[in-house]
N, C-alpha and C positions, 0 to 999 in steps of 0.2 A: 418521641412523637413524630409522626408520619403524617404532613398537612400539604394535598398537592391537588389544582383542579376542581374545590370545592367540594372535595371530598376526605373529610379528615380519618385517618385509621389511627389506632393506638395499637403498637405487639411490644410485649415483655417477653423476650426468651428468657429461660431458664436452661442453662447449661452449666454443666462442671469440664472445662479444657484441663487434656494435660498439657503442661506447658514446660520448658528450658528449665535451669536451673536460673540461671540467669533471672529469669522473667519473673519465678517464683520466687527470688528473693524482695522484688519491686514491690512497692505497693499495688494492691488492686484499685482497680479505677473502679466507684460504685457508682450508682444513678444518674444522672443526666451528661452525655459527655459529648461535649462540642468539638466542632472539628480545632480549634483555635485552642482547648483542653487536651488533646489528643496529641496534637502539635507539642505541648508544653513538656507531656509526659513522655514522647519521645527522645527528645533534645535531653531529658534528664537521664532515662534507664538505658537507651539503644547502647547495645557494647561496644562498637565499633566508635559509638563520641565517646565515651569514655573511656577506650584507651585513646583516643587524640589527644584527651582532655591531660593524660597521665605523661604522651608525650612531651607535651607543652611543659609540664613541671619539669620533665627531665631538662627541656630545653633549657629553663631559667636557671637551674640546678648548675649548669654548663656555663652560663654567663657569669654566674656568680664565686664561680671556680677559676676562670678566667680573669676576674679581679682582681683575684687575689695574690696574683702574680705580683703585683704591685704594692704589697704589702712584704715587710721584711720577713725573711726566713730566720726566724732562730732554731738551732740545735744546739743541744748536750751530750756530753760521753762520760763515761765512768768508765775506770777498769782497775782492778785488783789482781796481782799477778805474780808471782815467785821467778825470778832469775837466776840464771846459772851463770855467773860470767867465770869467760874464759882462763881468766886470771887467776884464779885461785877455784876448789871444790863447795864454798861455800854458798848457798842460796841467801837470797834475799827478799824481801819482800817491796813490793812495789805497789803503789797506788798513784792514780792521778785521774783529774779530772780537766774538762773544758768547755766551757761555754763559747761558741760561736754566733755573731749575728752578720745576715747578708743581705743587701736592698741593693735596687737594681734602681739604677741612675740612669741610665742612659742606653738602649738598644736598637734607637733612629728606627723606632716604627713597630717592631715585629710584633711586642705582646699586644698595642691597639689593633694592631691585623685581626691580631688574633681573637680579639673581643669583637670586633666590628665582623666578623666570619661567625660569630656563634651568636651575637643578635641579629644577623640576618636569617638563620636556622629558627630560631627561636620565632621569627616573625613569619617565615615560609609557613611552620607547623599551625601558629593562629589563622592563617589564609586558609589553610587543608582545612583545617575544623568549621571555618565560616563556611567553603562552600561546600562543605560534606553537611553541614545542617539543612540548607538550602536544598539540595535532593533530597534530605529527610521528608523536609516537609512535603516536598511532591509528591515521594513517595508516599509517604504517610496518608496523602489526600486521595490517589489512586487506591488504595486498601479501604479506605473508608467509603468513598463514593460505590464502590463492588458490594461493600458489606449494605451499603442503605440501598441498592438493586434488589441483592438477595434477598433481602427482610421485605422489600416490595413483593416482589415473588411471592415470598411465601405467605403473605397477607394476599394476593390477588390466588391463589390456589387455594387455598382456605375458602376463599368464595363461591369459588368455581366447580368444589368439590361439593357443599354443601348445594349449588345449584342443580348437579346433576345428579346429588342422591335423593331429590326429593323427587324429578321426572322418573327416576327408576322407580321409588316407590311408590310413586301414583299410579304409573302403568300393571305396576305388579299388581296391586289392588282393584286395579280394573282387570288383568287378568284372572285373577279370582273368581271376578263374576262372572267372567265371560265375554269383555268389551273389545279387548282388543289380542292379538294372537302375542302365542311366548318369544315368536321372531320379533315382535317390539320391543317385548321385555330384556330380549336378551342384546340385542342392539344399545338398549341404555344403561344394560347390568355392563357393559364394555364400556360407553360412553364413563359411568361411572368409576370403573377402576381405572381406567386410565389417567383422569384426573385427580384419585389418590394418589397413584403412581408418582404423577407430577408435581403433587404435595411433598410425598414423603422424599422426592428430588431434588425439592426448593429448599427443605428443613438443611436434609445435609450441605448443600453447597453453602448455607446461611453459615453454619458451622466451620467450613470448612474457609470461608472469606473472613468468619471473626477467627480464627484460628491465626493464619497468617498476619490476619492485622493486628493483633497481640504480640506475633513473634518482630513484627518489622517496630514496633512501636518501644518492646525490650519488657512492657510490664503483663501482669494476668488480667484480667476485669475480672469484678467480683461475679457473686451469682446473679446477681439481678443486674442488668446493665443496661440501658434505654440510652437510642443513640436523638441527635439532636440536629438532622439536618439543618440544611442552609437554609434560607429564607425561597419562597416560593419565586418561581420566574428564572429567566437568566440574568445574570448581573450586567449592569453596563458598562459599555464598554467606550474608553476615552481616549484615543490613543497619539500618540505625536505621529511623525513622519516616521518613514522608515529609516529615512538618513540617521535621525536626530538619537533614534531606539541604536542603532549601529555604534554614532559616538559612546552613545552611553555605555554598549556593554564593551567597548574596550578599555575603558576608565573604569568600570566599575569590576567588572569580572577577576574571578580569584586568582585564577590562571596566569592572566599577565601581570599580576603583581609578582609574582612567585616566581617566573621569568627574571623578572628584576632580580630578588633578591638573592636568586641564585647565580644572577652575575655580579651582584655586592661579593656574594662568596670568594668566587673565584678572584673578583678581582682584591680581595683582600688578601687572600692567599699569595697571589702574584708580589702584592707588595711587602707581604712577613717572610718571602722564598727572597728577593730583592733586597731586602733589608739585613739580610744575614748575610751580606758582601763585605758588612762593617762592623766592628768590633763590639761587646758588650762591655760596659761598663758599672763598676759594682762597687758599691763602698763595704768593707770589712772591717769588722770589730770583734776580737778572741780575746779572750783570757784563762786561762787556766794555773794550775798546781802539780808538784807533783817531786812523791816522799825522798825521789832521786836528787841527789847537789850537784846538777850538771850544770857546768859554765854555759854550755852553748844552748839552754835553756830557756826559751822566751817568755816570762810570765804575762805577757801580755802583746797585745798589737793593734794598730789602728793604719788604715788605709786603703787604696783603692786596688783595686783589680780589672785589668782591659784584659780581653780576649779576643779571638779573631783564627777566622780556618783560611790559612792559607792554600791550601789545596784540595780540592775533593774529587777528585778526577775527573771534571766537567759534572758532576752529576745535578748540580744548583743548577747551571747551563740547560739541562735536556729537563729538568722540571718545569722554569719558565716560560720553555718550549713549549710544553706539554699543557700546562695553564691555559697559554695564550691560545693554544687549538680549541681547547676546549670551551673558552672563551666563546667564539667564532662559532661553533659548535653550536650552542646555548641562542647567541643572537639568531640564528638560521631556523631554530623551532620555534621561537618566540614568532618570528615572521609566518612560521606555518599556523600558531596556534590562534594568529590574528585573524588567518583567511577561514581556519574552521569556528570560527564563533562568529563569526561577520554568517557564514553559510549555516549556521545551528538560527541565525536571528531571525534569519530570512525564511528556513524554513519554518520553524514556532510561527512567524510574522502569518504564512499564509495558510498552515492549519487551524488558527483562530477565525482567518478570516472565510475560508472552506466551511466550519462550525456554524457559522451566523444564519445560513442559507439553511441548513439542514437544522436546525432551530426552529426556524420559520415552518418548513414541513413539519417538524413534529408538531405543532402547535398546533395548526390547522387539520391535519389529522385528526387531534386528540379529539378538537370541537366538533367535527365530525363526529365524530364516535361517540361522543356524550350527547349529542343531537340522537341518534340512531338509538342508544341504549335507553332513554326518554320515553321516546317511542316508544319502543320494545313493553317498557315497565308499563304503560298505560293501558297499552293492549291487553298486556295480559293480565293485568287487573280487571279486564273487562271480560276476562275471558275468550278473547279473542283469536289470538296469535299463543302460541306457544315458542317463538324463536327469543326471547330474553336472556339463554345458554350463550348463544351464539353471539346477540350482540354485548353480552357481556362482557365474553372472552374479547371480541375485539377492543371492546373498551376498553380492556384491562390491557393488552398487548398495546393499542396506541400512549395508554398513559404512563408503560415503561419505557418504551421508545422515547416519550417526552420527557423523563426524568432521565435519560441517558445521556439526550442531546444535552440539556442543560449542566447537567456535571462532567459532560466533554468539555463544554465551553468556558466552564470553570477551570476546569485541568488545564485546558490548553492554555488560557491565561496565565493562569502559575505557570507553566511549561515558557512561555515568552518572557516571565518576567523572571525563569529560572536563567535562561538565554540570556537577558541583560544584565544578570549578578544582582539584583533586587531581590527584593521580599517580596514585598507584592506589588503588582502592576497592572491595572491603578488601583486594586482593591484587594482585599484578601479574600482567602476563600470559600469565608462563609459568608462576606455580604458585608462587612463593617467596613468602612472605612480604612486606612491606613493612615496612623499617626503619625 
């Protein structure tokens, strides 16, 4: 349903889209779908979050292999095997077996490096996906806001075509008898096709905006699909300072978290590259058999094991090196990526505020137009005037302009509160509140 201006329209299209494969696996979306619905079903089918979604698992997959480091290694061997020895041409047969077990006591650091480097990975990949949903939903809301244009469109052509085929056919009718010359007729026989024309232009681009916003979305709609705009008006608007919106999206943004934790990385790295300066320590426990009677035979053994690289050709040296650049490296974008969201806050900050004024016009406009098109109707119910074409058309042209404005100044809100790393600011973007 379409309710704007005190003038309520109803359009049901009926289309069959081909769509992805992708898309056509998704459920279809049937009957009334809100943008807050829309939103939901993107965040679920869009392939792009779902493979984040897949790298995330891998990531925990990673942490949890990294554990296990910390848990004792056991191994087994078997072998069965004929000897020749030297001593004599006779063969023999041989078997033996061994069990080994190994836990790691003590390596001053390196496998926590090593965990705390792959929970920071794990936690970068959950930031990618928060703020990859967050442009979903903008984006999502920009396809939608297009698609409820188009469907205006093609509900104000619908009108407008039906307007001017009934001046053609009156004129025609009066040219019949002789009332007016076939230069009128043919004057409104143009008027008239032109604004089929503009029908059957409206139909496809409707098509052509639900199209893409099923591919940006990841699922099909069914046949029958009825969209559900916002609430009539533009939303209000409540905003703090600009300082205040500034702190907020450096704390809140996905960006400078991920900064961090890509210097958690490194700097984890740096202390498991550091840590390997010192020895590993391992307690060991073996036992085995075997069908041979050799004296120097161990059936068994218990004890510890240290290790330690005493030389590697400086190359531990030129890694630390390399760490520590990159380190430095890392803090210096971070400083860049602080100046470009401070500069993204500030501009969102004054194309919402640019939006408010040109709101105002359309608004005024519109009442204009519905003042004039009033008119127009009276008239010509009187018989009067015959311009009701004309002011229709404007009517209709002022109350898409005013449904443009208003879903600018929607977008642009979400667009500012994309800017601060929120969800919504202060409201969402069909009008509800935010809990």
């Amino acid at each position: 349903m379409i309710s704007h201006g005190g003038v309520r329209l109803s359009l049901v299209i009926t289309m069959i889209i081909a769509t992805a494969a992708s898309a056509a696996e998704a459920p279809k979306i049937k009957g009334e779908a809100s943008l807050d619905k829309l939103i939901s079903y993107a965040r679920r089918n869009n392939p792009l979050i779902k493979s984040m979604i897949e790298e995330i698992d891998a990531r925990k997959s990673r942490v949890d292999a990294g554990y296990g480091d910390w848990w004792p290694n056991l191994s087994a061997s078997f072998s069965h095997s004929q000897v020749n020895p030297i001593t004599n041409n006779e063969t023999i047969d041989e078997t033996w077996w061994t069990v080994s077990a190994r836990q790691r006591i003590l390596d001053f650091g390196q496998t926590s490096a090593a965990i705390g480097a792959l929970k920071s990975e794990e936690r970068m990949a959950e930031l990618k996906l928060a703020r990859a949903r967050q442009i979903l939903d903008v984006e999502v809301a920009r396809r939608y806001f297009d698609y409820l244009l188009a469907l205006e469109a093609v509900d104000v052509y619908m009108q407008t075509n039906a307007i001017a085929y009934v001046h053609w056919d009156r004129d025609n009718q009066k040219h019949e008898v002789g009332l007016v010359s076939q230069r009128v007729v043919s004057e409104k026989e143009l008027i008239y096709r032109k604004e089929k024309l503009n029908l059957t232009r409206a139909q496809s681009e409707a098509n052509l905006k639900l199209n893409i916003l099923q591919k940006v979305i990841g699922a099909a709609v069914g046949d029958y699909f009825e969209v559900a705009p916002p609430p009539e008006g533009p939303p209000e608007i409540g905003l703090p300072e600009l300082a205040a919106m500034e702190k907020e999206a450096l704390e809140n943004r996905a960006e400078m978290s991920v900064y961090e934790e890509r210097l958690n990385v490194l700097r984890a790295r740096y202390d498991k590259t550091r840590a390997a300066y010192f020895p590993t320590v391992e307690g060991v426990a073996e036992v085995g058999d075997s069908s041979r009677e050799l004296l120097s035979k161990n059936r068994w053994r218990l004890g510890f094991q240290a290790s330690v690289t005493l030389f590697d050709g400086f190359a531990r040296n030129a890694e630390l090196e390399e760490i520590a650049a990159r380190i430095r490296s890392v803090e210096f974008d971070r400083e860049n990526m602080a100046r470009s969201i401070l500069l993204e806050v500030r501009e969102a900050y004054m194309e919402l505020r640019l939006s408010e004024p040109k709101t105002l016009l359309a608004n005024a406009r519109m009442k204009n137009a519905q003042d004039e098109l009033d008119y127009a109707r009276s008239e010509y119910e009187l018989n009067l005037v015959t311009e009701l074409g004309d002011a229709f058309a404007e009517y209709a042209e002022a109350k898409l302009q005013m449904m443009k404005t208003h879903y600018d100044l929607r977008l642009e809100l979400m667009k500012l509160a994309l800017a601060a790393g929120k969800t919504a600011y202060p409201e969402s973007a069909s009008g509800q509140k935010e809990e």
